[in-house]
VOGU-3710 file (C-alpha; in Angstrom, 3 decimals, decimal comma):
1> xxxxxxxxxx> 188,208/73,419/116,419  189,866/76,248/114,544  192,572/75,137/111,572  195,711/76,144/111,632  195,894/78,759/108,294  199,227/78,957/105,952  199,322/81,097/102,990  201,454/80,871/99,931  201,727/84,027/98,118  204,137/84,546/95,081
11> xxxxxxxxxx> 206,249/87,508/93,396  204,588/87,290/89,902  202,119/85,426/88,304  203,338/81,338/87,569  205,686/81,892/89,978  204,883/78,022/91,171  202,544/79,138/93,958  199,809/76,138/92,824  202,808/73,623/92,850  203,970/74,700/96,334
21> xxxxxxxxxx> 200,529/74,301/97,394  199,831/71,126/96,262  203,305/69,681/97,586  202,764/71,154/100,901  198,968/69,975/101,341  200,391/66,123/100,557  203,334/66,931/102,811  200,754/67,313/105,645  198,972/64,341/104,554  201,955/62,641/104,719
31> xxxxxxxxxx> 202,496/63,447/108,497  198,518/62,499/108,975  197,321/66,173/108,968  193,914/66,539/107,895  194,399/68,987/105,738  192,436/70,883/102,598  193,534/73,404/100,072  192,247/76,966/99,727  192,090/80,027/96,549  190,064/82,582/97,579
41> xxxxxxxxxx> 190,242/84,136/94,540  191,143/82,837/91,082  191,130/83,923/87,643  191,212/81,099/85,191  189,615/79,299/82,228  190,565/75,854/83,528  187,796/74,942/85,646  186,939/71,752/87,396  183,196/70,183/88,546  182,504/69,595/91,844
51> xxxxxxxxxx> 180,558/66,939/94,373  178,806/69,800/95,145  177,885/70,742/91,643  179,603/73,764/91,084  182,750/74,715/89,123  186,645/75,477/90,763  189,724/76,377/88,992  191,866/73,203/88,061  194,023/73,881/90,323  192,407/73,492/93,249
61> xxxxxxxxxx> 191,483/70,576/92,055  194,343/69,340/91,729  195,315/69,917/95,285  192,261/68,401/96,757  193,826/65,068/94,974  197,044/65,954/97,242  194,900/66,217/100,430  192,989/63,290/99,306  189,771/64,912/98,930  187,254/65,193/96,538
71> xxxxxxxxxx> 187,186/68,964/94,704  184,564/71,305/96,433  183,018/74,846/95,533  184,468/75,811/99,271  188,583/75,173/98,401  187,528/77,998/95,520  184,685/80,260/96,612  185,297/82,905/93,801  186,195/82,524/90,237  186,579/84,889/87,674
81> xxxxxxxxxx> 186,668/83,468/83,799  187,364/85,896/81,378  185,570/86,344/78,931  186,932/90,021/77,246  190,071/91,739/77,751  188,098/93,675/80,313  185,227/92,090/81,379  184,875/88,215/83,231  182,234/85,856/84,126  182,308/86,029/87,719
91> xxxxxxxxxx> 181,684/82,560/89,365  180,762/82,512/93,589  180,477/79,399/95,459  180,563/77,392/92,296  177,936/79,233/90,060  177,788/82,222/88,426  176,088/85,556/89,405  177,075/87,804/86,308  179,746/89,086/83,968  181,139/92,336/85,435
101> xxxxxxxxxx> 183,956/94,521/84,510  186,625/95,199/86,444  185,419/98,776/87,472  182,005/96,401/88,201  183,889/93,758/89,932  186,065/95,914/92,242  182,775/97,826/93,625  181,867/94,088/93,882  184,523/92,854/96,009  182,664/93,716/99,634
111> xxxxxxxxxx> 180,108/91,063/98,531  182,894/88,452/97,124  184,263/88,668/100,213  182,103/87,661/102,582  181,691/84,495/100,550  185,389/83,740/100,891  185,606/84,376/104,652  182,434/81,932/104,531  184,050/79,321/102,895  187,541/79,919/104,820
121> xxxxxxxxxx> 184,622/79,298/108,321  183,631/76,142/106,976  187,087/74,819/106,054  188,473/75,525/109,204  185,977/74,212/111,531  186,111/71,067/109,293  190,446/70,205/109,074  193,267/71,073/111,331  195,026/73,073/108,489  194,341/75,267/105,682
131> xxxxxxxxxx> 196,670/75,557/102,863  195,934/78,461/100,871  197,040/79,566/97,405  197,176/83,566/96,619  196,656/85,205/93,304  199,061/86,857/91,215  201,391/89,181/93,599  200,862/91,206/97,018  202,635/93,698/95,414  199,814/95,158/93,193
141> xxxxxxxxxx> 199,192/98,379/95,142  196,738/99,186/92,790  194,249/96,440/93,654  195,425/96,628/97,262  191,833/98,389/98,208  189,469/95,827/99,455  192,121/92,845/97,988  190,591/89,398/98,769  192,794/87,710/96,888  196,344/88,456/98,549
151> xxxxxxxxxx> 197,295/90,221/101,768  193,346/91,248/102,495  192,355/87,609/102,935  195,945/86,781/105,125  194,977/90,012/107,217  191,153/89,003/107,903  192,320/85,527/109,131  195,785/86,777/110,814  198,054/83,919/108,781  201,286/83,650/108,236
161> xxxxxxxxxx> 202,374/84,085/104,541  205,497/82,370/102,638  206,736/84,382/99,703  207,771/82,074/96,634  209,514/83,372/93,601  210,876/81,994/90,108  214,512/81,669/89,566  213,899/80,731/86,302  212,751/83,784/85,346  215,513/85,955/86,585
171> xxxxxxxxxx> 215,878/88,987/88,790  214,810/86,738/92,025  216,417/89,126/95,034  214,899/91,788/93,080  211,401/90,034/93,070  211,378/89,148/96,373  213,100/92,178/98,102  210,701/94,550/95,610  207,896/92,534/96,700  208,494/92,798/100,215
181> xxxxxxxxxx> 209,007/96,509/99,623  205,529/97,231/98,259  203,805/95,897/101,525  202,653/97,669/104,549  204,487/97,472/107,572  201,668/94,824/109,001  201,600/92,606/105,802  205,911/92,941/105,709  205,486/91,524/109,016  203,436/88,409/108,570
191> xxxxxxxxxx> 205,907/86,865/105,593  207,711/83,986/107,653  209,840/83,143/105,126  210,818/82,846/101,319  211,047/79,767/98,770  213,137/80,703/95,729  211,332/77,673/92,881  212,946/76,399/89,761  216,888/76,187/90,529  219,145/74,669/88,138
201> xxxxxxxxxx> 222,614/74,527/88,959  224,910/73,949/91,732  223,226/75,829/94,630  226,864/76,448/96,074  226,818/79,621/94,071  223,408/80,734/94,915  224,157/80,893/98,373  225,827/83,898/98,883  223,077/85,972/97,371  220,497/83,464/100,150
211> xxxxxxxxxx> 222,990/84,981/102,776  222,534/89,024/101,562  218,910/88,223/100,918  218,504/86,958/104,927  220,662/89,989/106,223  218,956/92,312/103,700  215,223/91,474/105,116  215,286/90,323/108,228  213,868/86,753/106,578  214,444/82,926/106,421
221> xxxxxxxxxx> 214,951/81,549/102,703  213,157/78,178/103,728  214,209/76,609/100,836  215,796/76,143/96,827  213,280/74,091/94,870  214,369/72,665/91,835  213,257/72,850/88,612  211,345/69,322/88,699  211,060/68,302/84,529  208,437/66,506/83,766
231> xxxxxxxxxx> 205,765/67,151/85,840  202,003/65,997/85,174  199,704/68,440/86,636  197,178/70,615/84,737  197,758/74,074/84,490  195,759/76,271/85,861  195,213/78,903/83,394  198,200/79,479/81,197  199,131/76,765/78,347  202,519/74,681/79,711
241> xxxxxxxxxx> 205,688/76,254/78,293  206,485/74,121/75,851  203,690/73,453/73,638  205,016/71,125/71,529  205,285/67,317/73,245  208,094/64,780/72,367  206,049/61,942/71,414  207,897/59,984/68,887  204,927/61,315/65,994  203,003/57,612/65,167
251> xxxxxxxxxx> 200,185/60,017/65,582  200,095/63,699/65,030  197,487/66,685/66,852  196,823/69,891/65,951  195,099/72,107/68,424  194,739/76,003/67,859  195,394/78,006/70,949  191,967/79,991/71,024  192,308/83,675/72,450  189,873/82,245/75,099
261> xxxxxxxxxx> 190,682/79,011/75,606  189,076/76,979/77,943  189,948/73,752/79,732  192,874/73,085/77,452  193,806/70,572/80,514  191,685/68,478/78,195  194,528/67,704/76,371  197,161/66,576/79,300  196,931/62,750/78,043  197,524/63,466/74,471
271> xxxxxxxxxx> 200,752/65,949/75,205  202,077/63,045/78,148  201,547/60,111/75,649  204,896/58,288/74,155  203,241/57,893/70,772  201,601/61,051/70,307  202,982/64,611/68,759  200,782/67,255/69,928  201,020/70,554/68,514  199,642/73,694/69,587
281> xxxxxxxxxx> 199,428/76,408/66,945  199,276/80,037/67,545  198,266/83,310/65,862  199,923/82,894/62,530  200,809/79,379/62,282  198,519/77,102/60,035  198,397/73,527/61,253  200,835/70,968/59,747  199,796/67,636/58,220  198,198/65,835/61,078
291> xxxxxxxxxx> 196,211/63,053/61,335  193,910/64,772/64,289  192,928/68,395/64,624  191,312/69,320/67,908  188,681/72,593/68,487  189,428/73,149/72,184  186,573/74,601/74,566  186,384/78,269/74,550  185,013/81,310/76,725  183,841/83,237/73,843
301> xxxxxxxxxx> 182,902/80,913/70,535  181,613/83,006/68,514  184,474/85,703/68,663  187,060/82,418/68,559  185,436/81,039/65,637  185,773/84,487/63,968  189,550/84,297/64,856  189,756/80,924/63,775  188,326/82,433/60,255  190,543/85,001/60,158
311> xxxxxxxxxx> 193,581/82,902/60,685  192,775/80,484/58,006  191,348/77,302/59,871  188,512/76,931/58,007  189,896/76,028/54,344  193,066/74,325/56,252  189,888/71,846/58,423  188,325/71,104/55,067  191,751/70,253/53,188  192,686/68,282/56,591
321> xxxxxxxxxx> 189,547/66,444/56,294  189,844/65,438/52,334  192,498/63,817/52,942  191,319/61,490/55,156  192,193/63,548/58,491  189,908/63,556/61,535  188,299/66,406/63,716  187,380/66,774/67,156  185,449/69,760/68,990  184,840/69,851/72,388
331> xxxxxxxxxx> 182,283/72,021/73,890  183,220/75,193/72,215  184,773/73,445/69,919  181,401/71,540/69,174  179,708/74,014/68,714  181,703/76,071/66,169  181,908/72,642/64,123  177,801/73,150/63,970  175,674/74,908/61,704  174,752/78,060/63,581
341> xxxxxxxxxx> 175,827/79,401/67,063  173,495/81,582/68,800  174,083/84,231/71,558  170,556/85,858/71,690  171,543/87,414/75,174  174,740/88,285/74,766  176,089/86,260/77,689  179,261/85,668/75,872  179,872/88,881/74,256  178,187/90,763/71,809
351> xxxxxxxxxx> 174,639/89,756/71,298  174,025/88,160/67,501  174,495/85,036/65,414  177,582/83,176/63,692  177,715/80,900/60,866  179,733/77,489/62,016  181,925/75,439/60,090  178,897/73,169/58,985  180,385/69,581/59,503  178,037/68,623/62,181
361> xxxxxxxxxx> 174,264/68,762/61,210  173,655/70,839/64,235  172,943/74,241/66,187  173,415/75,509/69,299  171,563/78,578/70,895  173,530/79,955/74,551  171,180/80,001/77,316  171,731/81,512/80,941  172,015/78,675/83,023  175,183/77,177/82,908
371> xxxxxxxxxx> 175,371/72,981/82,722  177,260/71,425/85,491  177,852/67,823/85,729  180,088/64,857/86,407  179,147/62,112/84,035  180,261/58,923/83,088  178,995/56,659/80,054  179,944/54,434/77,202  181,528/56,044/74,290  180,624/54,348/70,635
381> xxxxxxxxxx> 183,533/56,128/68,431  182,700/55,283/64,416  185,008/52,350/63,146  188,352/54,081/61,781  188,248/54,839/58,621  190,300/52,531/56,222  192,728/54,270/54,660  196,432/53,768/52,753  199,359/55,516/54,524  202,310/56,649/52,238
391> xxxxxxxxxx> 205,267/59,068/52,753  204,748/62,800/53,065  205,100/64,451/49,436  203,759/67,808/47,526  200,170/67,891/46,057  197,828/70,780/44,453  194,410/70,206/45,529  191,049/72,008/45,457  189,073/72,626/48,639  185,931/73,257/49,375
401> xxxxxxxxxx> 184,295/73,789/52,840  180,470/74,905/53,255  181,519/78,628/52,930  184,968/79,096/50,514  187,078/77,426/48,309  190,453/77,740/47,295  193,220/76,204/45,480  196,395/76,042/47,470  199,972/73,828/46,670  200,390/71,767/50,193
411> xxxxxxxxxx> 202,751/69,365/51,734  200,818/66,346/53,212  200,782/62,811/52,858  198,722/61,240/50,465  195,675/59,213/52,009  193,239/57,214/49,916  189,694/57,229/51,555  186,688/54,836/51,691  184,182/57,135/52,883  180,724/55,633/53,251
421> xxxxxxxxxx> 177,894/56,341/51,608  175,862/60,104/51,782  173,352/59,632/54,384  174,925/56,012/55,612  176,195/55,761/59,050  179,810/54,577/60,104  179,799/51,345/61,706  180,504/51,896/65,794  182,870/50,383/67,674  182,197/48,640/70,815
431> xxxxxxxxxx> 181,547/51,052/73,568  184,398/51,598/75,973  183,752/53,284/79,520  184,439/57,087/79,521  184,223/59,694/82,401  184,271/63,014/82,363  182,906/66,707/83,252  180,301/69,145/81,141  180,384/72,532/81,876  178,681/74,362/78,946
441> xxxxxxxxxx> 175,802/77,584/78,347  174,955/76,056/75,129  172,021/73,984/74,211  172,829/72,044/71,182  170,053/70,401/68,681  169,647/68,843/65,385  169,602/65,993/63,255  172,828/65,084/63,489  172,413/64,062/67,516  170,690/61,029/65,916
451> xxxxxxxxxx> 174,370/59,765/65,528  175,462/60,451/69,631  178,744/59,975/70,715  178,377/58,678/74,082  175,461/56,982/75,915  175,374/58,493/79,332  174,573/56,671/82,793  171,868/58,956/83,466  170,011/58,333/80,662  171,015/61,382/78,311
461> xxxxxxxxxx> 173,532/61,147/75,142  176,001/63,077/74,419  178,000/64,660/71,155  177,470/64,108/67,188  179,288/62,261/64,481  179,320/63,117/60,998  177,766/60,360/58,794  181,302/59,588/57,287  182,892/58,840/60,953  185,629/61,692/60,217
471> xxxxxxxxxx> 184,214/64,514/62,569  182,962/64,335/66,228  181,977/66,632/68,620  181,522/66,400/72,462  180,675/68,482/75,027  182,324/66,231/77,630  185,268/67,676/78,763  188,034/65,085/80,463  187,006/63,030/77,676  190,989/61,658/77,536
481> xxxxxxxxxx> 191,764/60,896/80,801  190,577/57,043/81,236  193,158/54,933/79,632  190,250/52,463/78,284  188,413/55,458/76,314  191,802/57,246/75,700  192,840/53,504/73,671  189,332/53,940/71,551  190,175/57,785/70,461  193,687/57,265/69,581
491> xxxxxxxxxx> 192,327/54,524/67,521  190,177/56,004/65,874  192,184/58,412/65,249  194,566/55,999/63,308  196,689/54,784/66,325  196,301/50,799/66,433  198,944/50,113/68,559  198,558/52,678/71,468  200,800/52,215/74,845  198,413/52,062/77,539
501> xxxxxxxxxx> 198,459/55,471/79,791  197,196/56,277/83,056  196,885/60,037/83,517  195,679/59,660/87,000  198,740/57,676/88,130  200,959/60,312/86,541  199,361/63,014/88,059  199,923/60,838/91,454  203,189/60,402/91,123  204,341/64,161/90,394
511> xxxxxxxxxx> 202,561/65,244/93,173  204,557/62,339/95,166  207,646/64,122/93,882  206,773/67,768/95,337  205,815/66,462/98,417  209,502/64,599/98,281  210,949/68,431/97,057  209,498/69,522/100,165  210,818/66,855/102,492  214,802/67,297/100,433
521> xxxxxxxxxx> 214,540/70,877/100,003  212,750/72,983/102,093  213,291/73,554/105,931  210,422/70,801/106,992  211,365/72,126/111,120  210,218/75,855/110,717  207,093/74,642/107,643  205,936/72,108/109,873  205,591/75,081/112,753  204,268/77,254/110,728
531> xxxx> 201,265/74,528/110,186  201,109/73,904/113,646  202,235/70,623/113,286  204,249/68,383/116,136
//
């Protein structure tokens, strides 16, 4: 049996191809296709762990949920994290076979592509239909020469393609005519139809430009989507839009958006929690008074630990932490919160060695072969730390961190701390069950694993705890997801009362509500022939 193949391809970049995707693969579910979700190509720093044991952007992921599959390194076979402005860790059938440039990468392309048209073999001889996600736009002429990613993948397997744009983002006949434009006469002829995604407004007076548009090309519009608020989905590479949650601020996170951040999906619980006010600070913004800071995973630690230098982070961790704040890193993040971070071979940049924050007794040296697992555990978080809230007024202070000090004015709310005794251990809470993924280069030692975070299944532990239960670092990424462990963080983290949340189900039911977009919006008669379906 050969599937039936139908590619989404967009105008730009976030122009909601991975949403379309995922609504149309649980669509087909819905009508009992088996069906299974396809990038050939992605670039991204969100990356998920397979059954297979290899790595897929998030996204992908997140559509094998739609199709009710587990992720695999097939729905994925090539990913490209980058890891310079120029240069990217390039990632085939789940692992990774170097860091090229892009001059490298292009002359590379022959290769990549037999591994997609490999994976595309497999997926087709496996389900009746193949929904497959493209890559930026079609309309790149410059990387039109041996493209995998776009119209050189739909061309090799003869599929239709549907052309989605944003609305939202203005100039959408212009997109989508310009698009269609840029194509060769062959590729112009194998776009079935447009989607036009993120309409607000009464579509009465969009429809006279949907008339020109289907006299202008030749083309059916098969459908306005609307701009669905409040989605839960993890991005795929880019942070969300608005950065800044409405939680009602019981608790308040800081996270620094890292010039390579990785995996910042990590934090999709915090931002969709009711009591929680995440933050995500950018180049030039110190964090706020907060009650949790967050070191996010990263491509590149040693350059983001430089940035996070040069931006001020370290004094403003060490003034966060005398006053009775608390710190997370996660893999990255870990390490920089270390002694030392080595990168002997230079796998993520330059080769050398950086001095780490120093709250964690530890070190970590990069190694070649990447760590890839699904793990699960029991997570022993460090009793939270008694301390006196009061209402937010002006101090002067003098900090101190293991490299400067300074003297700085602040606003902050004054916290009176019990810390225990140097060399003492916190008291641990009882363990609460905790999933999650690792994907990490870095092999992390010391004295201060003696204090692990989590006690895995397979026998291993995991993370480090400072002795005064205020800093913690993990290299478990997911580590928020499971409403059980998610209740012991936000504890910890000075939360006692946290609503119970179960990421999982809200990821469920915003998928639910594209696939209903679909059925309400989009022209099920000519989508379902397009799939082949009765």
């Amino acid at each position: 049996m050969t599937a039936r193949v139908l590619m989404v391809q967009g105008c730009t970049s976030d122009a909601g191809k991975s949403a379309l995707v995922t609504a149309l693969c649980r669509w087909a579910r819905r009508r009992g296709a088996r069906v299974a979700p396809f990038k050939p190509q992605n670039m991204a720093l969100n990356s998920a762990v397979t059954v297979d044991g290899g790595e897929i952007g998030r996204a992908q992921a997140v559509q094998a949920q739609a199709c009710g599959l587990p992720p695999h390194t097939d729905f994925n076979p090539v990913l490209l994290k980058p890891n310079t402005d120029t240069g990217a860790q390039v990632i085939v059938h789940g692992h990774a076979v170097g860091n090229m440039d892009a001059v490298g990468y292009h002359d590379y392309k022959r290769v990549a592509m037999e591994a997609v048209l490999a994976s595309h073999a497999r997926l087709s001889a496996a389900h009746e239909l193949v929904v497959v996600e493209g890559a930026g736009s079609p309309a790149e002429i410059n990387l039109r020469d041996r493209d995998i990613a776009n119209m050189g993948y739909a061309e090799a397997v003869d599929c239709p393609v549907v052309l989605v744009a944003d609305i939202d983002r203005g100039g959408v006949f212009a997109h989508l005519v310009g698009t269609l434009a840029l194509l060769s006469p062959s590729e112009r002829a194998r776009v079935a139809g447009f989607v036009i995604n993120r309409f607000r407004g009464d579509i009465a007076l969009l429809q006279p430009g949907l008339d020109w548009l289907e006299r202008e090309t030749g083309k059916p519009v098969l459908g306005v989507l609307p701009y669905l608020h409040g989605l839960h989905l993890e991005a795929e590479d880019a942070l969300p839009r608005a950065v800044t949650a409405q939680g009602d601020g019981q608790l308040r996170v800081v996270v620094p958006a890292l010039p390579r951040i990785s995996n910042h999906t990590d934090f999709d619980a915090l931002r969709a929690h009711p009591q929680v006010h995440l933050c995500v600070m950018g180049p030039g913004e110190l964090p706020p008074p907060a009650d949790l800071i967050v070191l996010p995973g990263s491509k590149s630690t040693r350059a983001d630990l430089a940035w996070l230098r040069a931006q001020g982070w370290e004094k403003a961790i060490a003034r966060h932490l005398r006053y009775g704040g608390k710190v997370i890193g996660i893999c990255g993040g870990f390490q920089m919160l270390g002694r030392v971070v080595r990168d002997p071979l230079g796998l993520e940049g330059p080769a050398g060695v950086s001095e780490g924050l120093g709250w964690l007794d530890v070190e970590t040296t990069l190694a070649p072969k990447k760590q890839l697992r699904m793990v699960e555990g029991q997570l022993f978080l460090p009793e939270p730390t008694s301390y006196a809230r009061s209402s937010t007024s002006t101090s002067t202070s003098t900090s101190t961190s293991t490299s400067t000090s300074s003297t700085s004015t602040s606003t902050s709310r004054v916290l009176s701390v019990e810390r225990p005794r140097a060399g003492s251990e916190s008291p641990r809470t009882h363990g609460a069950s905790i999933r999650g993924y690792e994907i990490h280069c870095g092999i992390t030692e010391g004295v201060g694993l003696a204090q692990a975070l989590v006690q895995l299944r397979d026998g291993r532990v995991d993370g480090a705890c400072s002795s005064d239960g205020q800093v913690i670092g993990t290299y478990l990424h997911g580590l928020f997801d499971d409403s059980e462990a998610l209740a012991h963080w936000l504890r910890w983290a000075g939360l006692d009362d946290a609503a119970s949340l179960d990421l999982h189900a809200l990821r469920e039911a915003s998928i639910e509500r594209l696939a209903d977009a679909v059925e309400q919006h989009l022209d099920t008669t000519r989508i379902a022939a397009l799939m082949g379906l009765a």
